[in-house]
N, C-alpha and C positions, 0 to 999 in steps of 0.2 A: 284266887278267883280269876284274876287275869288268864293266867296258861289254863286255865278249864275252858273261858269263854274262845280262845285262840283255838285248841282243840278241835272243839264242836266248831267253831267257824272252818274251818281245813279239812274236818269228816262229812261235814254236807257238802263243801265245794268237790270232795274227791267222788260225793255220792252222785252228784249232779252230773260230773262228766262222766262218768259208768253208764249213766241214765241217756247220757249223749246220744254215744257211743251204740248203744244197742237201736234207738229209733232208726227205723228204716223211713227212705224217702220214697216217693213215687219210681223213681228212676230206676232204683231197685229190683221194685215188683217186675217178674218176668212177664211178657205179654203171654198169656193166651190164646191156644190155636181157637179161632170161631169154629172150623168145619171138624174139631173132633167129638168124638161124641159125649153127651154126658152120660154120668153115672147112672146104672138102675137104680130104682126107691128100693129102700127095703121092704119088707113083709109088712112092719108097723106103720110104712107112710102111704104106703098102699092102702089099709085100712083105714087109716087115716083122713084120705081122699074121699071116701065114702062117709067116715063118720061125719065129716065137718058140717055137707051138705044135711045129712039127718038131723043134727044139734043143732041147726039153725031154722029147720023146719019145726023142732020139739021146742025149742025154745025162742021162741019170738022176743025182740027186744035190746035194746043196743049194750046193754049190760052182760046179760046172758053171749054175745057175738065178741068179745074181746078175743086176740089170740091168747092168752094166756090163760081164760076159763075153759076155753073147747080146747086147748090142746092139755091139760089139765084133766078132764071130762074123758080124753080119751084115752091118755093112757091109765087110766083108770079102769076103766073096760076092757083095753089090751090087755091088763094084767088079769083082770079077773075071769075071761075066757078060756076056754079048754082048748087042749093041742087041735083037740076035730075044729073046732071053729075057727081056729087060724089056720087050719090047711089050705083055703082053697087063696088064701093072702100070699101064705108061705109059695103054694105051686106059680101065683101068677109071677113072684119076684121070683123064681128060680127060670121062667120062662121069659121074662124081662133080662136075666141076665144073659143066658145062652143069645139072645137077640144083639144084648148089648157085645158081647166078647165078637159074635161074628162080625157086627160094623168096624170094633176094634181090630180086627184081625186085618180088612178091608182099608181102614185107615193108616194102618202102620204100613201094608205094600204101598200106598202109592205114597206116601213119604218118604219111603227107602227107595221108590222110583224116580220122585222128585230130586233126590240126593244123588243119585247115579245117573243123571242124563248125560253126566261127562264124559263118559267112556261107554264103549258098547258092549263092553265088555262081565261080565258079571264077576263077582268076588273072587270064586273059585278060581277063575279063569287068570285074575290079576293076581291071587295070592300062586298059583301055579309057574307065573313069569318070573315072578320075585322069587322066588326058590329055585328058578332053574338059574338067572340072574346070580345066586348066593352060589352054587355048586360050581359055578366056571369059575367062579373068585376063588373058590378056596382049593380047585390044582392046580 
């Protein structure tokens, strides 16, 4: 009985520092650019957006308003809708996106701008010196 209780006492301490081991700390966590852009909603959180306000007008009462009833309540509806009724959800989160990839597009040059103010030189230009650099070295 002893070497069983020693055992289980050595497999939870080994389990505890496994458990250590994986918690992250704040310090971790990578910051967040503020000025990139967020995500588009999908087609569902789109509708979504809409349902919430109508379920709280159909249903009055602090019970009926819980997140967990109306978001419940609506994908319930989500599911039970035809492809025609979610189209015009489906078109605005396809036009949400194209909006969102061009500010992405916009944000990644002036980062890559931000990153290159060193030189005035653009990439090309520097991997072009570096290679002519490499070819005097090697006759």
């Amino acid at each position: 009985m002893k070497g069983l209780k020693k055992i289980i006492e050595t497999s939870t301490a080994d389990s505890r520092d496994r458990l250590a081991v994986k918690r992250k700390t704040k310090k971790d966590k990578v910051a967040k650019d503020p000025n990139k852009p967020k995500r588009p909603a999908t087609a569902f959180f789109i509708f979504m957006e809409t349902f919430r306000a109508e379920f709280r007008e159909n249903n009055p009462g602090n019970a009926n308003q819980s997140f967990g009833t109306v978001a419940k309540a609506g994908g319930e509806k989500w599911k039970s809708m035809s492809q025609a009724e979610k189209a015009s959800y489906v078109a605005k989160a396809e036009q949400r996106k194209k909006e969102y990839e061009k500010k992405m597009q916009t944000y990644e040059r002036e980062q890559a701008g931000s990153n290159d103010e060193g030189s005035g030189n653009s990439k090309s230009e520097v991997y072009d010196a570096v290679k002519g650099k490499d070819d005097e070295d090697d006759a």
